[in-house]
Structures are given as C-alpha cells and as structure tokens.
C-alpha positions in Angstrom: 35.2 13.4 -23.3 32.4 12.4 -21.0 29.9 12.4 -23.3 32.1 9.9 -25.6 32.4 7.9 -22.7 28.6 7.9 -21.4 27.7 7.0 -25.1 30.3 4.3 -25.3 28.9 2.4 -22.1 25.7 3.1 -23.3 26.4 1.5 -27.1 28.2 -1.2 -25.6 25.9 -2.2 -22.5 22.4 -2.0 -24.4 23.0 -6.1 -25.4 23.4 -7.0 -21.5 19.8 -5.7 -20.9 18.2 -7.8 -23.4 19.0 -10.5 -20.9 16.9 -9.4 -18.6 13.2 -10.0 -17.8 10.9 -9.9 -15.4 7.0 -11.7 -14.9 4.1 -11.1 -12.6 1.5 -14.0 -12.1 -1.6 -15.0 -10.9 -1.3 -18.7 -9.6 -3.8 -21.4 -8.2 -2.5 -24.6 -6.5 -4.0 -28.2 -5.6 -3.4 -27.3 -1.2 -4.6 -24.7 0.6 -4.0 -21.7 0.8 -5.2 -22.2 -2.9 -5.1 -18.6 -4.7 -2.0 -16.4 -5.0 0.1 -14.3 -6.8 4.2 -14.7 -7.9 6.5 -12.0 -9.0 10.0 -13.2 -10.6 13.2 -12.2 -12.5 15.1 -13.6 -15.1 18.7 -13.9 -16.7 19.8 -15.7 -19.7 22.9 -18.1 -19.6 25.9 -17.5 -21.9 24.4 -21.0 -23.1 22.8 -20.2 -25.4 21.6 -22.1 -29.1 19.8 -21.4 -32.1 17.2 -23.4 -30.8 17.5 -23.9 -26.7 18.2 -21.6 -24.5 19.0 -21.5 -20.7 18.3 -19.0 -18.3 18.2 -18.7 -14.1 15.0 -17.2 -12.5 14.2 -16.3 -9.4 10.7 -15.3 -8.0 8.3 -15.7 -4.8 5.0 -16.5 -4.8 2.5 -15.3 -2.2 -0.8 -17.3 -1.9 -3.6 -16.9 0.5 -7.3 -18.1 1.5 -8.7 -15.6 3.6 -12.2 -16.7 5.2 -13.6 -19.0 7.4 -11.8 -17.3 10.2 -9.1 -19.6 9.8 -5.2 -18.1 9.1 -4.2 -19.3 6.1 -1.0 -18.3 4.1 2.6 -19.2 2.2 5.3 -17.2 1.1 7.6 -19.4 -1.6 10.9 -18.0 -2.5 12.1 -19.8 -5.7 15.1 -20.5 -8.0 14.5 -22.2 -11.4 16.6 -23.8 -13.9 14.7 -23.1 -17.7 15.2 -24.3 -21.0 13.4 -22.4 -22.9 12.4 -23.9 -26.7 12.4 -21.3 -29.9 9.3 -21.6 -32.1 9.0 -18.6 -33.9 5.9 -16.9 -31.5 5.6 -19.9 -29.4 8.3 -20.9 -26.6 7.3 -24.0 -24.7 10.1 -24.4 -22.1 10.4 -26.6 -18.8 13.0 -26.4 -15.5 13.7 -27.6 -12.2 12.8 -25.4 -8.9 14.2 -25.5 -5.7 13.2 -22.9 -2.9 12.0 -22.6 0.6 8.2 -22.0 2.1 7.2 -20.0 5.1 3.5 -21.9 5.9 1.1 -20.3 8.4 -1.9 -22.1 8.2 -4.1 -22.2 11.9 -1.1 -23.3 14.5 1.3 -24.6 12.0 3.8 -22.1 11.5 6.9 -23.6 10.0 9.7 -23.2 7.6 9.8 -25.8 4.6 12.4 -26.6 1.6 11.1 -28.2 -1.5 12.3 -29.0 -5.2 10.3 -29.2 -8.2 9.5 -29.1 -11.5 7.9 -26.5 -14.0 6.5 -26.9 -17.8 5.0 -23.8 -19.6 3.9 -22.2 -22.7 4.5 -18.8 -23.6 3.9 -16.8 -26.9 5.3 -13.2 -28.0 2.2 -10.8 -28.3 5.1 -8.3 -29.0 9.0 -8.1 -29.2 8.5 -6.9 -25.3 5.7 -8.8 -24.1 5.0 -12.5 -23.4 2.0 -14.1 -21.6 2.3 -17.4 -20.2 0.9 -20.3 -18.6 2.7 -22.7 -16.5 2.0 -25.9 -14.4 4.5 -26.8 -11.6 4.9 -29.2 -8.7 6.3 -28.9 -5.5 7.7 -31.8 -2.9 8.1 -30.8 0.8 10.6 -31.7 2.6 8.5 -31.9 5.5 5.0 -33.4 6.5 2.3 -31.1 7.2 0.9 -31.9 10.6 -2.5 -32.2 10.2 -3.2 -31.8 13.9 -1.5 -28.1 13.7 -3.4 -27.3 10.1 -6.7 -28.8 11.0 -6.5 -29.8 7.3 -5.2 -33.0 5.4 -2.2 -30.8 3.4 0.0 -32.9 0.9 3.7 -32.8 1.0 3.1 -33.2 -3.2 1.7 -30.0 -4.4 0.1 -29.1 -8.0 -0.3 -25.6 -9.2 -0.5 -23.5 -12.2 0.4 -20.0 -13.2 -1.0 -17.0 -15.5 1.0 -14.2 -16.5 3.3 -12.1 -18.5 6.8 -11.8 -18.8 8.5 -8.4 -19.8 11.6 -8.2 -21.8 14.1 -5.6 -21.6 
C-alpha cells in the first residue's frame, strides 16, 4: 500500500518539477562596484501559451571591486516578472524587476529600492540546459551621495549578465 502510494505522488508530481529552474551568472554593470555574480530561481505561471509564457524569478546578485584600498560592494535581491518567447532553440524573453540594494561603497552604507527592466536571449544547448545573456537596468530610488562614495555613482544603472539556466 505505501509503495502504491509513494509511486502515485511520484507519477503525479513529476509535471510540477518541470516548472522549476534555477540560473547562476556572471554579471558586469555600468557603476561601480562593476564585476559580480547573481544566483536566481524560477517558476512558471499557470499562464501559459503556445507561444508566450510567464514565469516569477527571484535571484540576488552580488557585485564587488576589490582594490585601490577603497570598500566597494552591493548585494541586490530581485524579483522579476518574464515573458518568455518560444522559438524552437532560441527564447528571447523580457520582464520588469523590482528589488532592494544593500550599497557599501567607502562611507556610504545605505539600503536602496529600485525597479527595472530586463531583455535576454537564451538558447537550449540541451532539454536541461540553457545559456543566456541578458541586459538590464536599474533606477534607485535614492541618490548616491557622492561626498560618502567619493565617486560620481548614477541612480540609472546598466548591466549585463552571462549564464545558464537549469531545468528540472
């Protein structure tokens, strides 16, 4: 009886995971710090279409610029709206981002929201595994004071990602 019932959840759960995914990423953006890396997770929407699809993400990106002597660093944590294009191999997809930083950058040392955008590319090398690239911007809620940072920092940001995605 419990193996009947084991195999059961198993059978009928094995869809839900293909839901899933997960992505790592090297990233590189306009501000300092400049050079970083993101990890993030991934759910499909019930919305789902033969040619769109919809899914939630959530991920943080860490970037850094050790050097100089000066303290320079950002945590981001991230939540993203995607709509992901189907092309055979190649997805191009875009979304909208909203999150909050954690800047320490010489005596600035502040929390910070921000929303933003995100385009990217990314094409099946197998059923399981996707590389990507992505370009995203980020507006701050809040100035940088460039008396604190000792740099000129804008509250518009640029960056790019590199990565894979894994699919369960």
């Amino acid at each position: 009886m419990v193996f009947r019932l084991i195999f059961l959840i198993t059978i009928l759960s094995y869809p839900a995971w293909a839901q899933w995914e997960a992505g790592a990423s090297f990233n590189y953006k306009s501000e300092v710090p400049e050079k970083g890396f993101g990890i993030y997770a991934s759910r499909n929407l019930p919305i789902q279409f033969a040619d769109v699809g919809i899914k939630t993400r959530a991920g943080i990106d860490f970037f850094t610029n050790p050097g100089n002597g000066d303290s320079q660093s950002s945590e981001e944590l991230h939540a993203d709206l995607v709509a992901t294009l189907f092309y055979l191999d190649v997805q191009p997809y875009f979304g909208l981002s909203f999150g909050a930083a954690h800047y320490s950058i010489n005596d600035f040392d502040e929390y910070i929201f921000f929303l933003g955008s995100l385009a990217g590319l990314r094409i099946a090398a197998t059923s399981w595994l996707y590389p990507f690239v992505e370009i995203f911007s980020n507006y701050y809620s809040s100035d940088f004071n460039s008396q604190q940072t000792m740099q000129n920092i804008s509250s518009l940001q640029v960056a790019g990602r590199a990565g894979f995605v894994i699919k369960f």
